[in-house]
mmCIF file of the C-alpha atoms, coordinates in Angstrom:
data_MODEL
# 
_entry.id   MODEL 
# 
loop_
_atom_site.group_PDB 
_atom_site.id 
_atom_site.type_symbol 
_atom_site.label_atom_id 
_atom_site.label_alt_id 
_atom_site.label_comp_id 
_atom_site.label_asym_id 
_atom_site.label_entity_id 
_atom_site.label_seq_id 
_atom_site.pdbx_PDB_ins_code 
_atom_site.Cartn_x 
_atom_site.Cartn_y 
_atom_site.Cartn_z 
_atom_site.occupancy 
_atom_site.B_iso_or_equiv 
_atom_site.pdbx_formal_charge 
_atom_site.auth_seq_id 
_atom_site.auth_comp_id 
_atom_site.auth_asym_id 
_atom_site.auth_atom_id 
_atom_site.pdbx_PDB_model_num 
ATOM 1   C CA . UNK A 1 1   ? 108.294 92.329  97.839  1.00 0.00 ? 1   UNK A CA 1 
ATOM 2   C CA . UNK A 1 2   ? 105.948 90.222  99.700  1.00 0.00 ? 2   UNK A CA 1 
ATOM 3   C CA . UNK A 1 3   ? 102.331 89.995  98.507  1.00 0.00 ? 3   UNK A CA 1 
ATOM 4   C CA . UNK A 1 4   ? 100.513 89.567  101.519 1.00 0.00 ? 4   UNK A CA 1 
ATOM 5   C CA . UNK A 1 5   ? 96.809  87.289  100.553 1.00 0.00 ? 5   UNK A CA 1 
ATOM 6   C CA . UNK A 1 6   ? 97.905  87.208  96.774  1.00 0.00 ? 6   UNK A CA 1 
ATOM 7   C CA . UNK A 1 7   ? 100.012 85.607  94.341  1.00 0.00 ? 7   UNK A CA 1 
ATOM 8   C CA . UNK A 1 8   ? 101.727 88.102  91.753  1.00 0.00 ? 8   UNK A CA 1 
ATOM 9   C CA . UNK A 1 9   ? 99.067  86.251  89.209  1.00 0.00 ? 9   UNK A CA 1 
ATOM 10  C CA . UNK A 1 10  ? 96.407  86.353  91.619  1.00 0.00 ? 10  UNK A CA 1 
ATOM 11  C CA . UNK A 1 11  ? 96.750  90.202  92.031  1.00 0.00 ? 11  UNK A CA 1 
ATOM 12  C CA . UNK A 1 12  ? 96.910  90.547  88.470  1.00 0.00 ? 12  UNK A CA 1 
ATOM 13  C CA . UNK A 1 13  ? 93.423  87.979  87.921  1.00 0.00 ? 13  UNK A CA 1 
ATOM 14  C CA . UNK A 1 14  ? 92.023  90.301  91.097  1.00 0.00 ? 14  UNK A CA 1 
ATOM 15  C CA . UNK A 1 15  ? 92.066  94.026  89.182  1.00 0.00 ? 15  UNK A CA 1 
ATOM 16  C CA . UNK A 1 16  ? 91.268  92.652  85.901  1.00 0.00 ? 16  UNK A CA 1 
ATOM 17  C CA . UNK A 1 17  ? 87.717  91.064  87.467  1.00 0.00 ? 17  UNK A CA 1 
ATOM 18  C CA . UNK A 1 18  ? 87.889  94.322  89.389  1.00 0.00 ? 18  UNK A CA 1 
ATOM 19  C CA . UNK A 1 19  ? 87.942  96.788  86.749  1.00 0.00 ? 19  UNK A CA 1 
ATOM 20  C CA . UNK A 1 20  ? 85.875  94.167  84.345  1.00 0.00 ? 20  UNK A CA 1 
ATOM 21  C CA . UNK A 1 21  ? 83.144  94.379  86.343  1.00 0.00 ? 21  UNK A CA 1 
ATOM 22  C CA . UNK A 1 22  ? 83.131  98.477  86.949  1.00 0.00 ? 22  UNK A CA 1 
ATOM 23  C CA . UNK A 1 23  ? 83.559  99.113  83.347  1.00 0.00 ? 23  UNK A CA 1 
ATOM 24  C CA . UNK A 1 24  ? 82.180  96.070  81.545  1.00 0.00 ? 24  UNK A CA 1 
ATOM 25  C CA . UNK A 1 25  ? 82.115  96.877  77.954  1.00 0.00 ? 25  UNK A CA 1 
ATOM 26  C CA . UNK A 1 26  ? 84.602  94.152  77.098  1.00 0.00 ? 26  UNK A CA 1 
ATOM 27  C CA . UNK A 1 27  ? 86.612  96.290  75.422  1.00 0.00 ? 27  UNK A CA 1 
ATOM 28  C CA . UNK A 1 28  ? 91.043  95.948  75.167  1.00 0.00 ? 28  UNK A CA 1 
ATOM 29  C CA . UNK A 1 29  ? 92.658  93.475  76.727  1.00 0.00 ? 29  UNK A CA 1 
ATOM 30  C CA . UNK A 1 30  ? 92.226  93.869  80.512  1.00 0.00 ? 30  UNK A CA 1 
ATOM 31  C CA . UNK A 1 31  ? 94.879  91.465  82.104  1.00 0.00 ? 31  UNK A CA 1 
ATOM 32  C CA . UNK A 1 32  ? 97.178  91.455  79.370  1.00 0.00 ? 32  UNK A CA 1 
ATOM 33  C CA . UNK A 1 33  ? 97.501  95.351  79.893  1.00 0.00 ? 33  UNK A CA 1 
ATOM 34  C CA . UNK A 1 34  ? 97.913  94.919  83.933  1.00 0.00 ? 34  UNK A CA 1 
ATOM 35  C CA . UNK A 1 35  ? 100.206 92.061  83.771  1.00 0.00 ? 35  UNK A CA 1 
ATOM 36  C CA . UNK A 1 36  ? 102.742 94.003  81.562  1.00 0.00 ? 36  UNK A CA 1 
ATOM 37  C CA . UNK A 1 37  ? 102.882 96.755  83.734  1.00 0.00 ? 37  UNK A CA 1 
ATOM 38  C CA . UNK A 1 38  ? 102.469 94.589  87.000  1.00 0.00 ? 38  UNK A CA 1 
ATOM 39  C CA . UNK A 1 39  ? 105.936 94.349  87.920  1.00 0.00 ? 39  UNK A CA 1 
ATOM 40  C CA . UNK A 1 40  ? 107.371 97.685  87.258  1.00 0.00 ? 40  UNK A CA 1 
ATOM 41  C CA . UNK A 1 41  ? 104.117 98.900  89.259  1.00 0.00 ? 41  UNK A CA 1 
ATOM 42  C CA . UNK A 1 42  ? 105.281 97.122  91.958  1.00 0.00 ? 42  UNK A CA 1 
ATOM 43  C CA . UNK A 1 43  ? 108.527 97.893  92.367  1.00 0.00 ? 43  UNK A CA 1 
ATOM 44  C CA . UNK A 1 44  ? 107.889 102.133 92.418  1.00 0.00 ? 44  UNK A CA 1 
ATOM 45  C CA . UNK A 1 45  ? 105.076 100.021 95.160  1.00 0.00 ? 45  UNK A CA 1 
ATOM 46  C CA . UNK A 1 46  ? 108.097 98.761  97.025  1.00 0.00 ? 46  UNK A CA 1 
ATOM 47  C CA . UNK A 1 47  ? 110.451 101.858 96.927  1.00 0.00 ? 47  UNK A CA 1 
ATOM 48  C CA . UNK A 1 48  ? 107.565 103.874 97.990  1.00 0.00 ? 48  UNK A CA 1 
ATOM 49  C CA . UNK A 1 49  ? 106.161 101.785 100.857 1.00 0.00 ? 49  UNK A CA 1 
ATOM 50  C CA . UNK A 1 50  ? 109.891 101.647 102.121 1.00 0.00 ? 50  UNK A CA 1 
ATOM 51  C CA . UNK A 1 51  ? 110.205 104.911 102.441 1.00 0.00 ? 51  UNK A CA 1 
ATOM 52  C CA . UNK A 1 52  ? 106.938 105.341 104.556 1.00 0.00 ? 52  UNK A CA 1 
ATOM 53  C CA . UNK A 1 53  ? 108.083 104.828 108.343 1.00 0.00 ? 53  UNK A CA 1 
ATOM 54  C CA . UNK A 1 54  ? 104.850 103.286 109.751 1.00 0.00 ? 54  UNK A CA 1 
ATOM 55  C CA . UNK A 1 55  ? 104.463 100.581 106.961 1.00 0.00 ? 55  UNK A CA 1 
ATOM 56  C CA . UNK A 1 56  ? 106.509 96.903  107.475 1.00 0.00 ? 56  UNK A CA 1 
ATOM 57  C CA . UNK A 1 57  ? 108.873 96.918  104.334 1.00 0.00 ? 57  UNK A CA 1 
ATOM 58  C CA . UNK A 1 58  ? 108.471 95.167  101.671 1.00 0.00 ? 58  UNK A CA 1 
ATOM 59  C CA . UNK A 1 59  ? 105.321 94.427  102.052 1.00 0.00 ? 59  UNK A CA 1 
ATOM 60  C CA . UNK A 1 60  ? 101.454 94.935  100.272 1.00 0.00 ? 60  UNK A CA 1 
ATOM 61  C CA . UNK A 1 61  ? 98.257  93.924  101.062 1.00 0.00 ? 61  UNK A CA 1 
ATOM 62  C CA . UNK A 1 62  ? 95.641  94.946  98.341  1.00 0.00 ? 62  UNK A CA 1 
ATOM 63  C CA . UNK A 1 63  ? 93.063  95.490  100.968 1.00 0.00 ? 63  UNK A CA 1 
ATOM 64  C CA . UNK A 1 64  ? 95.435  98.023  102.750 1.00 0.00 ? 64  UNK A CA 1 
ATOM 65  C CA . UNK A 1 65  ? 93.535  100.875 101.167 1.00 0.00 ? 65  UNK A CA 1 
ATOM 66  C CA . UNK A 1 66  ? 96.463  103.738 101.430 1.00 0.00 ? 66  UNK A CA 1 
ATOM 67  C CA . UNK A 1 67  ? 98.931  101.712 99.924  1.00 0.00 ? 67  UNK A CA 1 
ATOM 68  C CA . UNK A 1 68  ? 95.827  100.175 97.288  1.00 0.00 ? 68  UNK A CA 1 
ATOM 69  C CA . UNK A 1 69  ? 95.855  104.181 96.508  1.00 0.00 ? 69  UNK A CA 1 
ATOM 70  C CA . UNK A 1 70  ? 99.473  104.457 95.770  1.00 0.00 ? 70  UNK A CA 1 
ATOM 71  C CA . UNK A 1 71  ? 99.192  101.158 93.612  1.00 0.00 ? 71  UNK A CA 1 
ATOM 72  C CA . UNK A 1 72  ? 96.036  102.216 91.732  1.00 0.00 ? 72  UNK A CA 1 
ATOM 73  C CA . UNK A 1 73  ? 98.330  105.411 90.802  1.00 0.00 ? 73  UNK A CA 1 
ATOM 74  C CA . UNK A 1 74  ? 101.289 103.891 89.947  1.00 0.00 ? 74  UNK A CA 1 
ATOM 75  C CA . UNK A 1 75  ? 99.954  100.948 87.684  1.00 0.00 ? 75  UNK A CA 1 
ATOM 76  C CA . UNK A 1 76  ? 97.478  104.296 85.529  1.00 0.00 ? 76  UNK A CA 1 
ATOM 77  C CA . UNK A 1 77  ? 100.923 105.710 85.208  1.00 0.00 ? 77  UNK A CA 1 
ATOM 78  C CA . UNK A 1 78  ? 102.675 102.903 84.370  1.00 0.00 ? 78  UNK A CA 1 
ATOM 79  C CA . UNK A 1 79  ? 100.380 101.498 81.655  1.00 0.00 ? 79  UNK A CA 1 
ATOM 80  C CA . UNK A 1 80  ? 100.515 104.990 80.149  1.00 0.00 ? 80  UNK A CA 1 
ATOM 81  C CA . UNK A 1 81  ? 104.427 105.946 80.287  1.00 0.00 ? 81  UNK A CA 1 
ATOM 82  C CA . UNK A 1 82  ? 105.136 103.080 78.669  1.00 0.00 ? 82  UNK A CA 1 
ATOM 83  C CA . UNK A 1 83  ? 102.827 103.047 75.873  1.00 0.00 ? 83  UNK A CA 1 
ATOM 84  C CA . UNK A 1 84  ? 99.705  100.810 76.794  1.00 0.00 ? 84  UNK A CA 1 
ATOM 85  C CA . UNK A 1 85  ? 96.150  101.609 76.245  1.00 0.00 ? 85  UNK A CA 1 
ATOM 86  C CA . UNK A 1 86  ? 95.275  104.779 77.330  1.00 0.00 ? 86  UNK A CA 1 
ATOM 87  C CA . UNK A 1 87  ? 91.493  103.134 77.663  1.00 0.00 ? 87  UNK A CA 1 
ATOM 88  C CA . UNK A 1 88  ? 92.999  100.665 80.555  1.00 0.00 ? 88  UNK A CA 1 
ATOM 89  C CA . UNK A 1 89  ? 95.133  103.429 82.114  1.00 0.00 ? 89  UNK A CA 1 
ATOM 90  C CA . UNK A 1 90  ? 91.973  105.659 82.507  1.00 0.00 ? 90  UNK A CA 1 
ATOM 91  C CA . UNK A 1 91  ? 89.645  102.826 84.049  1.00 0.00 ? 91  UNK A CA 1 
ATOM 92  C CA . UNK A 1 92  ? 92.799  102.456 86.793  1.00 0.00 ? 92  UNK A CA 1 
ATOM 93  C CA . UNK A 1 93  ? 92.425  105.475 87.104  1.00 0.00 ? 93  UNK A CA 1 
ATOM 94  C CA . UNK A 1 94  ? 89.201  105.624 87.280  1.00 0.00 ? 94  UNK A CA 1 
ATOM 95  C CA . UNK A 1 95  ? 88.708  102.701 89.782  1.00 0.00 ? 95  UNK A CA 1 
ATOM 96  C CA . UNK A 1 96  ? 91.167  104.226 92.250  1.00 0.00 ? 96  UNK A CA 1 
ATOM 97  C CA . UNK A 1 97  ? 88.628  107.146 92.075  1.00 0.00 ? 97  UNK A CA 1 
ATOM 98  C CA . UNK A 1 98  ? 85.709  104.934 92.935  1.00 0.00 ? 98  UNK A CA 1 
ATOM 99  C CA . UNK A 1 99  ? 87.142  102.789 95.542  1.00 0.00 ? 99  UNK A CA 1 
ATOM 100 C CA . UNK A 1 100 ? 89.480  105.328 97.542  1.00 0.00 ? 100 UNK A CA 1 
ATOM 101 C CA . UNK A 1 101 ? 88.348  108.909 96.175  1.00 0.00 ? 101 UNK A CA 1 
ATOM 102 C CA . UNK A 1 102 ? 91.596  109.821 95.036  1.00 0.00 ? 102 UNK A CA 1 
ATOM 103 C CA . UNK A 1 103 ? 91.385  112.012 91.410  1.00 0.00 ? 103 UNK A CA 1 
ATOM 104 C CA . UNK A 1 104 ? 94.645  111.920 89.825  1.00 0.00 ? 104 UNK A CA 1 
ATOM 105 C CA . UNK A 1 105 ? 94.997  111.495 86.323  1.00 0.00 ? 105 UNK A CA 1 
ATOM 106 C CA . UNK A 1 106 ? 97.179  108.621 84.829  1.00 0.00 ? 106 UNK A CA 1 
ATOM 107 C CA . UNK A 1 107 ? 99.895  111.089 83.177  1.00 0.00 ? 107 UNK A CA 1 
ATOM 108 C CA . UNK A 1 108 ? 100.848 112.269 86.275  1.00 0.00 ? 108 UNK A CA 1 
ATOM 109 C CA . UNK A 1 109 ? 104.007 112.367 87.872  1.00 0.00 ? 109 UNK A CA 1 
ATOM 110 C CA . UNK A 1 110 ? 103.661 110.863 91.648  1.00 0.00 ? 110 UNK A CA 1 
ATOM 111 C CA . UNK A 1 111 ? 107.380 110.576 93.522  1.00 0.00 ? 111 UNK A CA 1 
ATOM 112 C CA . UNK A 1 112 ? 109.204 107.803 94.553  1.00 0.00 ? 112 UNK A CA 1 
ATOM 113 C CA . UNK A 1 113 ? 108.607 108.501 98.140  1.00 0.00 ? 113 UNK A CA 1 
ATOM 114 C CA . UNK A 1 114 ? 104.780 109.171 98.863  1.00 0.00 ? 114 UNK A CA 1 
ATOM 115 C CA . UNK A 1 115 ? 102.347 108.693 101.783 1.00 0.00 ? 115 UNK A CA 1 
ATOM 116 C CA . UNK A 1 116 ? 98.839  109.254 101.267 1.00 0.00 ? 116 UNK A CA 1 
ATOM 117 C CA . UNK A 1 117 ? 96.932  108.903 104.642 1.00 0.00 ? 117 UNK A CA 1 
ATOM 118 C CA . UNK A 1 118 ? 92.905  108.575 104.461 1.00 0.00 ? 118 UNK A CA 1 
ATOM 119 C CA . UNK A 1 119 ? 92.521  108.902 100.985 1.00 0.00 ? 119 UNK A CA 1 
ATOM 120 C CA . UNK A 1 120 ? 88.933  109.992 100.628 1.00 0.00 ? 120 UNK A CA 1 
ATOM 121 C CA . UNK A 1 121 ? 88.531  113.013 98.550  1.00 0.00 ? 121 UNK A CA 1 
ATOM 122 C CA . UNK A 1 122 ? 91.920  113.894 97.645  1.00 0.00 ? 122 UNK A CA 1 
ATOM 123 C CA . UNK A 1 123 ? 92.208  115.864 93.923  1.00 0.00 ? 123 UNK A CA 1 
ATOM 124 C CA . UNK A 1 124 ? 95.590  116.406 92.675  1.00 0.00 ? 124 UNK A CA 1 
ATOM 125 C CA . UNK A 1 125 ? 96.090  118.901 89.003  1.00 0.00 ? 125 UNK A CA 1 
ATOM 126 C CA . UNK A 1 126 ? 98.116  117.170 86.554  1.00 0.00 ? 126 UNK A CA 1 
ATOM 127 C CA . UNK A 1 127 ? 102.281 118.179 87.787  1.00 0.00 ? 127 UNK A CA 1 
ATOM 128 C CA . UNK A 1 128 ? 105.153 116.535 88.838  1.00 0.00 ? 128 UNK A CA 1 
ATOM 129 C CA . UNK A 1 129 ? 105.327 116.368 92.773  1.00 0.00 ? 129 UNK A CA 1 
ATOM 130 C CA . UNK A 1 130 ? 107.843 116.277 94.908  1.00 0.00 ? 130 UNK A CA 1 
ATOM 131 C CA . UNK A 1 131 ? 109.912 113.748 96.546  1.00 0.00 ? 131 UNK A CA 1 
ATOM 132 C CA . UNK A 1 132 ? 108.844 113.441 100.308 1.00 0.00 ? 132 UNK A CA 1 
ATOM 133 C CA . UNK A 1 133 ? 105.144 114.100 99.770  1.00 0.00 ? 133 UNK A CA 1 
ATOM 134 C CA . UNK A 1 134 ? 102.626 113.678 102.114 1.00 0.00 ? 134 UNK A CA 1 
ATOM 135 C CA . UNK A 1 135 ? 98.697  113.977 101.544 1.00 0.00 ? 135 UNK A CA 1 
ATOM 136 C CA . UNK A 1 136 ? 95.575  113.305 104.035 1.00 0.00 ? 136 UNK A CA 1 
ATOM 137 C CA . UNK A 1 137 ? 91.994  113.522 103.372 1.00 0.00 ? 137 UNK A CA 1 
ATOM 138 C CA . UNK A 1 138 ? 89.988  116.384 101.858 1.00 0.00 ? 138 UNK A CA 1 
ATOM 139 C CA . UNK A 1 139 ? 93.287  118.045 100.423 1.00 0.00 ? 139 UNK A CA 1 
ATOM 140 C CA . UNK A 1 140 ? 93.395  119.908 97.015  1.00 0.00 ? 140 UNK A CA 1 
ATOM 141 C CA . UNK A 1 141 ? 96.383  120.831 94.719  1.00 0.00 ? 141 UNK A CA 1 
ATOM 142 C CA . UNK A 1 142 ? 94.994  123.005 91.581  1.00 0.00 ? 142 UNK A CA 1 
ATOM 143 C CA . UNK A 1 143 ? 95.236  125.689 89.403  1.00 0.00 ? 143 UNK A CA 1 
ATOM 144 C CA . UNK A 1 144 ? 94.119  129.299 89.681  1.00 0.00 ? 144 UNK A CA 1 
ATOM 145 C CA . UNK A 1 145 ? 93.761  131.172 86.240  1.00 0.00 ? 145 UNK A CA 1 
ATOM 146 C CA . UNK A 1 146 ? 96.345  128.921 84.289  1.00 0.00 ? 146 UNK A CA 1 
ATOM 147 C CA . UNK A 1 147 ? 98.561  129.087 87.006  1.00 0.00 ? 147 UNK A CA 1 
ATOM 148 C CA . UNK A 1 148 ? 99.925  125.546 88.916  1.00 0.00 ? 148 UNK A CA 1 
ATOM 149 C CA . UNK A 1 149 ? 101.468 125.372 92.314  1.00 0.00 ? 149 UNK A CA 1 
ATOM 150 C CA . UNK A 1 150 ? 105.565 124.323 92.113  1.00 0.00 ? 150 UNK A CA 1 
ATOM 151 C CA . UNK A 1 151 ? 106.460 122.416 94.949  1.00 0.00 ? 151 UNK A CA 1 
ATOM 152 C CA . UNK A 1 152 ? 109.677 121.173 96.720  1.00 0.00 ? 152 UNK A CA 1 
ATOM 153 C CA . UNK A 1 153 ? 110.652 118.522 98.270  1.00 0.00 ? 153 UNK A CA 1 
ATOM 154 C CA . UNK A 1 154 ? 108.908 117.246 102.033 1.00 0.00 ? 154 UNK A CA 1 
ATOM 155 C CA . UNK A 1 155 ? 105.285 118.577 101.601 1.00 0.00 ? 155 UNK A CA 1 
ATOM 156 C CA . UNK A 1 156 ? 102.514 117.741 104.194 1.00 0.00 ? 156 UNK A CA 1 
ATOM 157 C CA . UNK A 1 157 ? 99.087  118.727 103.511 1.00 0.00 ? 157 UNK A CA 1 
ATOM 158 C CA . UNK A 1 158 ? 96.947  117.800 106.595 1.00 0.00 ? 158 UNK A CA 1 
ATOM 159 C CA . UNK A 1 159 ? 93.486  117.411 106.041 1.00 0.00 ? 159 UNK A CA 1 
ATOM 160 C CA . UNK A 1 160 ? 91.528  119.707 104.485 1.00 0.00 ? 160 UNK A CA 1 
ATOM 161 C CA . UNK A 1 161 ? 94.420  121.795 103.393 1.00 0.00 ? 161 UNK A CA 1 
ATOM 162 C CA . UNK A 1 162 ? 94.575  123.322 99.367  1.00 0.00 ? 162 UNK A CA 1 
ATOM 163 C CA . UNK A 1 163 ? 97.525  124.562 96.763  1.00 0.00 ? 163 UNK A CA 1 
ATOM 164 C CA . UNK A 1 164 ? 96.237  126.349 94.412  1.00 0.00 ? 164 UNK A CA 1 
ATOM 165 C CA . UNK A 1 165 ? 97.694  128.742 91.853  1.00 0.00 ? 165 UNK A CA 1 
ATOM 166 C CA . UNK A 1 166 ? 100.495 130.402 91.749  1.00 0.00 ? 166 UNK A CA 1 
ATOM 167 C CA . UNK A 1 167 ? 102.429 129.261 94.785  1.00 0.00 ? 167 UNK A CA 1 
ATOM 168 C CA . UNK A 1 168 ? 105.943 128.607 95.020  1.00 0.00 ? 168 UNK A CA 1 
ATOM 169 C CA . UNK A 1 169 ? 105.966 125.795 98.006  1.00 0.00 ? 169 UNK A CA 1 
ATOM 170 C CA . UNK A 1 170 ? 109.434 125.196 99.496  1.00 0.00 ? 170 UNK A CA 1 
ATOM 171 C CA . UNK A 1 171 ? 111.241 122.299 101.117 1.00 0.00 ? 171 UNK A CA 1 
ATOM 172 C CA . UNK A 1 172 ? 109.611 120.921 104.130 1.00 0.00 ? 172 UNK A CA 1 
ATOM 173 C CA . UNK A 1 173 ? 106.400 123.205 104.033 1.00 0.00 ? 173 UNK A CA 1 
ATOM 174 C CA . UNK A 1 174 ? 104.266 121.858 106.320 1.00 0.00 ? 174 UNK A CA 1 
ATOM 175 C CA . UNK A 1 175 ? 100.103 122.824 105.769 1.00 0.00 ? 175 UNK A CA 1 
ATOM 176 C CA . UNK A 1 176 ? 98.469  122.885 108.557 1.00 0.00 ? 176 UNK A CA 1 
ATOM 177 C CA . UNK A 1 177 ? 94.611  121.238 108.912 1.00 0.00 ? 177 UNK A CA 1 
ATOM 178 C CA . UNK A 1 178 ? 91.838  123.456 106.716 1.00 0.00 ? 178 UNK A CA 1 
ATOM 179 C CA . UNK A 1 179 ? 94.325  126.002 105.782 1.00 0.00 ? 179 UNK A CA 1 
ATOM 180 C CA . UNK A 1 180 ? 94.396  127.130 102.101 1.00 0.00 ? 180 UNK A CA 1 
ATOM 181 C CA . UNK A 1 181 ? 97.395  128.758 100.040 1.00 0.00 ? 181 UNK A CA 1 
ATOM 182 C CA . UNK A 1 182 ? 95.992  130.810 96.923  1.00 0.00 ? 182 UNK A CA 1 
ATOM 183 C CA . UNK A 1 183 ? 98.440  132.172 94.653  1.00 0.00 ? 183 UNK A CA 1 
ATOM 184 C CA . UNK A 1 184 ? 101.408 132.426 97.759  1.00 0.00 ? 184 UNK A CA 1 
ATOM 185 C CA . UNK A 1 185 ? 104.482 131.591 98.524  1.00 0.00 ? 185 UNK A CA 1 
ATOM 186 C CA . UNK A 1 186 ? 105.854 129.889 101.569 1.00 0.00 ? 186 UNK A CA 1 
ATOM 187 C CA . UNK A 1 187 ? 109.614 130.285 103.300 1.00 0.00 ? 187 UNK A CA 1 
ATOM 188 C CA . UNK A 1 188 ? 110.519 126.215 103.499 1.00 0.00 ? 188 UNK A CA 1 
ATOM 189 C CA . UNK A 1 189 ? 110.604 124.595 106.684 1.00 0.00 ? 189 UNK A CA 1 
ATOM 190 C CA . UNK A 1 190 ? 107.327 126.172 108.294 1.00 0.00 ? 190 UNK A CA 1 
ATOM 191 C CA . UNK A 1 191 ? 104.294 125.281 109.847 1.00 0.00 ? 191 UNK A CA 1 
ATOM 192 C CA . UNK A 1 192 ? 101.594 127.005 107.517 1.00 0.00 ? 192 UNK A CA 1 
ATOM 193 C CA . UNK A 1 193 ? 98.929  128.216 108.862 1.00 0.00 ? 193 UNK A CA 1 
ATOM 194 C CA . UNK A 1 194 ? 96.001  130.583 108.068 1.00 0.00 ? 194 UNK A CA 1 
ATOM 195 C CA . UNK A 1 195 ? 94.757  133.893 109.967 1.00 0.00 ? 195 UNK A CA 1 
ATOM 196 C CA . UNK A 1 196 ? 92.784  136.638 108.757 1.00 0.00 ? 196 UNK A CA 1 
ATOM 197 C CA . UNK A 1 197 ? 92.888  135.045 104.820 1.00 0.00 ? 197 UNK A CA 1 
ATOM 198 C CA . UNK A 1 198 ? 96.449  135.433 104.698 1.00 0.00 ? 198 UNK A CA 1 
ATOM 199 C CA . UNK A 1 199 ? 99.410  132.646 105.381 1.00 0.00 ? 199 UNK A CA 1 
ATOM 200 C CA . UNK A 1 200 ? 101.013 132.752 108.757 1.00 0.00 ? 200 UNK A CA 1 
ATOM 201 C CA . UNK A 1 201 ? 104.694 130.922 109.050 1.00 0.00 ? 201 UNK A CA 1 
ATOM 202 C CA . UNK A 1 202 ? 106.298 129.376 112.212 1.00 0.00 ? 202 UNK A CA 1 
ATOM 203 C CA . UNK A 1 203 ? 108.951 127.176 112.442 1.00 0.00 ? 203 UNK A CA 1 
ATOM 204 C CA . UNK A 1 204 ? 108.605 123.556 113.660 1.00 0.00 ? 204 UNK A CA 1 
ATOM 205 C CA . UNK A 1 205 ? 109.572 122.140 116.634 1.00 0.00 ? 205 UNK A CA 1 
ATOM 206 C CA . UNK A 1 206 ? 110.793 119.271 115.447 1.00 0.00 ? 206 UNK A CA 1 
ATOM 207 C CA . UNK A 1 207 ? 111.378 117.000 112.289 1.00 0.00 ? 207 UNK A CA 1 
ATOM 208 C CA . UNK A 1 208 ? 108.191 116.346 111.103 1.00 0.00 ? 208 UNK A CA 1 
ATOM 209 C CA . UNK A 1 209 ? 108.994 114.588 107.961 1.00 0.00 ? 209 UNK A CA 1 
ATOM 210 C CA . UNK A 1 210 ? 111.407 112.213 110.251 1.00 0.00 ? 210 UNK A CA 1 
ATOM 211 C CA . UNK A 1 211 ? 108.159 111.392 111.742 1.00 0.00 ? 211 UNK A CA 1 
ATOM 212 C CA . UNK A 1 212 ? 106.549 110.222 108.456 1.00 0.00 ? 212 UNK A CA 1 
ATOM 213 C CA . UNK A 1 213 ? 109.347 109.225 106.508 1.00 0.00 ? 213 UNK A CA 1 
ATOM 214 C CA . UNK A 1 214 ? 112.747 106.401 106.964 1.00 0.00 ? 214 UNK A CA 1 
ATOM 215 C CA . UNK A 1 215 ? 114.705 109.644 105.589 1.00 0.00 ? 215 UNK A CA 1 
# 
């Protein structure tokens, strides 16, 4: 993958002095930690940025802040599956909160194939999500008494939209703007929208994930 204004060890020097300076108690070491989970971060990067049909391939900028988002995510995640410090994985973690308003701890399970578009004040509960995800702005995915959403394959939450509870979410659900599922189910490949507090299903007139996604 081409690193567009970085080296691969410039990128690695750039979110050390990044999260060094956030969190400067000089504690672990910070670009030891990144650089062993630099690559592998990358590559779920590259597979994911692929995927997404209005980003060049194989391609990252760091200052492209949706794909920074995605990066931020999947170098937490990466430091932690494979055993790092936990301390490093939360400041990633915790920097990608900071910078791009995106709360989603390190042990969770992001797909392969992701979008997030306008990442501001996005707050995903700790599950594994599904392949063909989509997120914008001001969405929410939690729990409701104990309970946590499952969700198929080809989600879209447009802004403002929630998941929360105990929802069964099929393939290609698509939530529309400011609507909110609470402990409901939806059919698979719908338009969901709300009207009187209650979820109201249509079907879509054409592929929307096709528009998102090289499917």
């Amino acid at each position: 993958m081409e690193l567009v204004g970085l080296t691969r060890d410039g990128l690695a020097d750039y979110l050390a002095r990044q999260i060094d300076h956030h969190f400067p108690d000089r504690e672990g070491d910070t670009r030891g930690g990144i650089a062993r989970a630099l690559d592998e971060a990358l590559a779920r990067l590259n597979r994911c940025i692929n995927a997404v049909r209005m980003w060049p391939e194989n391609r990252f900028h760091h200052l492209h802040s949706e794909q920074n988002t995605i990066f931020l995510a999947y170098l937490a995640n990466t430091i932690w599956r494979n055993g790092g410090d936990a301390n490093l994985a939360t400041k990633v973690f915790y920097l990608n909160k900071s910078l791009n308003g995106f709360h989603c701890f390190y042990d969770t399970e992001l797909p392969e194939r992701f979008l997030v578009g306008h990442s501001v004040g996005i707050v995903l509960v700790r599950l594994k999500y599904p392949e063909y995800f989509a997120i914008y702005q001001g969405c929410t995915v939690g729990k409701s008494h104990g309970k946590t959403p499952v969700l198929e394959d080809g989600l879209v939450m447009y802004p403002g939209s929630a998941i929360i509870g105990d929802c069964k979410v099929k393939a290609r659900s698509y939530i529309a703007q400011g609507c909110s599922l609470v402990d409901a189910d939806t059919p698979g490949d719908c338009l969901v929208f709300n009207e009187n507090r209650r979820p109201v299903f249509r079907k879509p007139k054409h592929d929307i994930l096709a528009d998102l996604f090289r499917l």
